[in-house]
N, C-alpha and C positions, 0 to 999 in steps of 0.2 A: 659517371657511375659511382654508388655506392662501393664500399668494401664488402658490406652486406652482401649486396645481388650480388659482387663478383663469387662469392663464398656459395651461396645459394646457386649459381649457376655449376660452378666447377661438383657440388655436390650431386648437383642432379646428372650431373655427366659419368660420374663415379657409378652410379645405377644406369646407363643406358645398356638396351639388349645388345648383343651383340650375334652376329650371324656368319655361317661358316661358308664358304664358295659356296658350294653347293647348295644351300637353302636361298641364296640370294638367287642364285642362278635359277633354280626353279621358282621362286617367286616372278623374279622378271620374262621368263617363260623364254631362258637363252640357254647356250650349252655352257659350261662350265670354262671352257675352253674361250667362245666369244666372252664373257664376262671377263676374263684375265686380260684380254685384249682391250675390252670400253676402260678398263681401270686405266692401264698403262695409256691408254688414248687421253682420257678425260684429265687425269693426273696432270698433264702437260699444260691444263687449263684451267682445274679446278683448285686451287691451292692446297686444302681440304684435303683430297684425297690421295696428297702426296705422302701423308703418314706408310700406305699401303706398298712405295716403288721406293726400294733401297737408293745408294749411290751409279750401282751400276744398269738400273733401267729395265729391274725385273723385278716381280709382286714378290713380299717380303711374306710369310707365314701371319700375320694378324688377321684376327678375325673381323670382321666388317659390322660399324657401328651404326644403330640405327637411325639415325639423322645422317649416314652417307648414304644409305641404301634411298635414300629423293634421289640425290645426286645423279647414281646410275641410273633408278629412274627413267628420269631425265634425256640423262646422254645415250639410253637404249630407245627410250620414244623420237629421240629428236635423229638417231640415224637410221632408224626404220621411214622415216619421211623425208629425209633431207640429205644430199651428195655430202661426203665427207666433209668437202670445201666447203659448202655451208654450217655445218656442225662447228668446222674451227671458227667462223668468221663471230656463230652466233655466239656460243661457248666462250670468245674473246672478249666482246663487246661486254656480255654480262656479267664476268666474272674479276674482268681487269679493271670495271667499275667501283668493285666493291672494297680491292685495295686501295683506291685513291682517298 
C-alpha cells in the first residue's frame, strides 16, 4: 500500500457516522440490553469490535461506528439461525482468517 491510500483511508475513517446503543439496537430490531451482549459476545471473535469491551469485559461508553454496525449485523443474523456453538465455530474460522 501507498502512503497515499493509507492517508486517504484513515481520513475517511475520521468522517465515518457513528451511532449510539440504542439507534443500533433499533436498527438491528434487538433490545438494547441483547446488543450489549452480541458486543461482548462477538468482541471475543471479532477483533474489530474490541475497541467497544474495556480491560475488564464490559462495553466501554463509545459510540458505535458505522462499518461495525455489518459486524453486529452479522453476529445478530447469524444467532437468530444458528446455536451459539455454531456462531463461535463460524465467527472463528472467518475471522481468525483474516489475522493470518
Amino acid at each position: 500500500m501507498t502512503t497515499e491510500l493509507l492517508i486517504t483511508n484513515d481520513m475517511i475513517a475520521l468522517y465515518e457516522k457513528e451511532y449510539s446503543r440504542e439507534e443500533v439496537a433499533r436498527e438491528l430490531n434487538i433490545s438494547t440490553r441483547t446488543l450489549s451482549r452480541y458486543m461482548i459476545f462477538a468482541s471475543d471473535f471479532i477483533p474489530d469490535l474490541g475497541v467497544y469491551v474495556d480491560e475488564y469485559g464490559t462495553l466501554n461508553r463509545k459510540k458505535i461506528e458505522s462499518s461495525h454496525l455489518e459486524y453486529l449485523r452479522e453476529v445478530t443474523d447469524l444467532l437468530r439461525q444458528f446455536s451459539r456453538e455454531r456462531v463461535i465455530k463460524i465467527l472463528t474460522r472467518k475471522y481468525s482468517q483474516t489475522e493470518n
